[in-house]
C-alpha positions as CSV (number, residue, x, y, z in Angstrom):
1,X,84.0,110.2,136.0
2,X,82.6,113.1,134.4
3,X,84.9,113.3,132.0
4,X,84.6,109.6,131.2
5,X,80.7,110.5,130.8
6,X,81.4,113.4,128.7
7,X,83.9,111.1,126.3
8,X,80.5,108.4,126.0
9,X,78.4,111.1,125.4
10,X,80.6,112.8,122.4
11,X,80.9,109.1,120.9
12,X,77.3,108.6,120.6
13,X,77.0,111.5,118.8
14,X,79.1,111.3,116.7
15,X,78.0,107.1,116.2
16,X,74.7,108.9,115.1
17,X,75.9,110.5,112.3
18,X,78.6,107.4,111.1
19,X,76.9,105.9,108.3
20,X,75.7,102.0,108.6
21,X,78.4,100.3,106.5
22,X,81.4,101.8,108.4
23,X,79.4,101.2,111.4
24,X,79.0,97.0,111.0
25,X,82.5,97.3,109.8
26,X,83.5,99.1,113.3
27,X,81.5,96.1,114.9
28,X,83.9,93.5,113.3
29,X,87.0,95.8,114.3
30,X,86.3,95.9,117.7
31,X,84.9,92.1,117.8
32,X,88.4,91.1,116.5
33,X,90.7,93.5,118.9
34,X,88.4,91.7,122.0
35,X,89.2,88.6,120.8
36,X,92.8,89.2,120.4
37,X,93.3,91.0,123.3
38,X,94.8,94.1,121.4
39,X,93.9,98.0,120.8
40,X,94.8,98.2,117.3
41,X,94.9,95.8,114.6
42,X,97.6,95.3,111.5
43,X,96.2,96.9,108.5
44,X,97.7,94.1,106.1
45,X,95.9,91.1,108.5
46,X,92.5,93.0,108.9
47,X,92.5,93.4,104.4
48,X,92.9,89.7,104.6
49,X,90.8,88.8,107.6
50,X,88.1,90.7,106.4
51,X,88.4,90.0,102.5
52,X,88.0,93.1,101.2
53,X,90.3,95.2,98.7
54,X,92.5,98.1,99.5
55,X,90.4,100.3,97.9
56,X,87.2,99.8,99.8
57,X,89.3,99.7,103.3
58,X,90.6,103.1,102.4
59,X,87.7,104.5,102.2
60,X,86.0,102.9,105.1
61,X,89.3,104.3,107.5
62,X,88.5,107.6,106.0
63,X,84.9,107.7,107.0
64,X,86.0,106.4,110.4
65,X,88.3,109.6,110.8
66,X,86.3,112.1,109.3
67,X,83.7,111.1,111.7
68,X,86.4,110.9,114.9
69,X,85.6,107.2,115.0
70,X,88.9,105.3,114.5
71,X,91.9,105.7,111.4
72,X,95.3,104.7,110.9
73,X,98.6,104.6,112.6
74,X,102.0,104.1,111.0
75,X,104.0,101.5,112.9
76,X,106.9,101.9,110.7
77,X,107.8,101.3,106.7
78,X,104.9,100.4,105.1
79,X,103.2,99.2,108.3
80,X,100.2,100.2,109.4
81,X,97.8,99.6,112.5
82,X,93.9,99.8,112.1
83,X,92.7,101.8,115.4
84,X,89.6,102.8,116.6
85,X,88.4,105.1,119.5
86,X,88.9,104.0,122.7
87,X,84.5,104.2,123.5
88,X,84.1,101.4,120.6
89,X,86.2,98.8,122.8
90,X,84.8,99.9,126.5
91,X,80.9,99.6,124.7
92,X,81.6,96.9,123.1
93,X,83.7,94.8,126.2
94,X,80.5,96.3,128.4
95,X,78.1,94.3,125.6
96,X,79.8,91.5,125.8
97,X,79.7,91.1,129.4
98,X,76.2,92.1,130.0
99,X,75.0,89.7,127.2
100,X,74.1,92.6,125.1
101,X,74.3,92.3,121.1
102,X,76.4,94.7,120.1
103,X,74.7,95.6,117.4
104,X,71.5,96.7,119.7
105,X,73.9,99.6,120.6
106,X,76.1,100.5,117.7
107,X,73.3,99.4,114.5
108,X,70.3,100.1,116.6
109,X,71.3,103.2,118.7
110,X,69.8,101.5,121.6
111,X,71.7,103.5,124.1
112,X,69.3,103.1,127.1
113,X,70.8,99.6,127.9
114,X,74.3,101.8,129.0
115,X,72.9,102.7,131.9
116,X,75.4,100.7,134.0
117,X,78.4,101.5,132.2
C-alpha cells in the first residue's frame, strides 16, 4: 500500500510538470484504452483514431517519456504499441467510477478529490 501511495505520489509530480497539450492528449489515450479494455494501444490505429500526423505524434510520445509519463513499445516489424503509465489508467478508471471529470484531475491538478483511491 505504501508503495502503491508512493507510485501516485511520483505521478503527480511529475503530471505537474507535463505540459497541457501532451496532457489532454494523455486524456484521450487513456479514455480509449478504458473503452477498449486494453493497456496499450496500436500506434498506426491511435495516428488514425486521433487524426493527427506522424510528426506531431512523435513528438507528443517523446514528451510523454521524457517526462516518465507513457512512450512506445515495439510489438514486432514495424509495429508499435502506444503505452502509458500504469497511474494514468488506475486515475482515470477511479474518475470514471466516482463521476469525476477527468480533466478536474489531470487538466486542473485537482488532486484533493483522490482521497479515496
Amino acid at each position: 500500500m505504501a508503495r502503491e501511495l508512493k507510485e501516485i505520489t511520483d505521478f503527480l509530480d511529475s503530471l505537474k510538470e507535463l505540459p497541457l497539450n501532451e496532457r489532454q492528449f494523455a486524456i484521450q489515450l487513456a479514455e480509449r484504452m478504458n473503452r477498449n479494455n486494453v493497456d496499450e494501444l496500436d500506434a498506426h490505429d491511435t495516428l488514425s483514431a486521433f487524426r493527427i500526423g506522424q510528426g506531431k505524434f512523435k513528438t507528443i510520445m517523446n514528451i510523454l517519456e521524457h517526462h516518465g509519463m507513457g512512450h512506445m513499445s515495439e510489438r514486432g516489424h514495424n509495429q508499435f504499441a502506444v503505452v502509458l503509465r500504469e497511474e494514468w489508467l488506475k486515475i482515470f478508471t477511479y474518475c470514471k467510477d466516482a463521476n469525476i471529470p477527468p480533466e478536474d484531475v489531470f487538466i486542473d491538478l485537482n488532486f484533493g478529490l483522490l482521497d479515496e483511491l
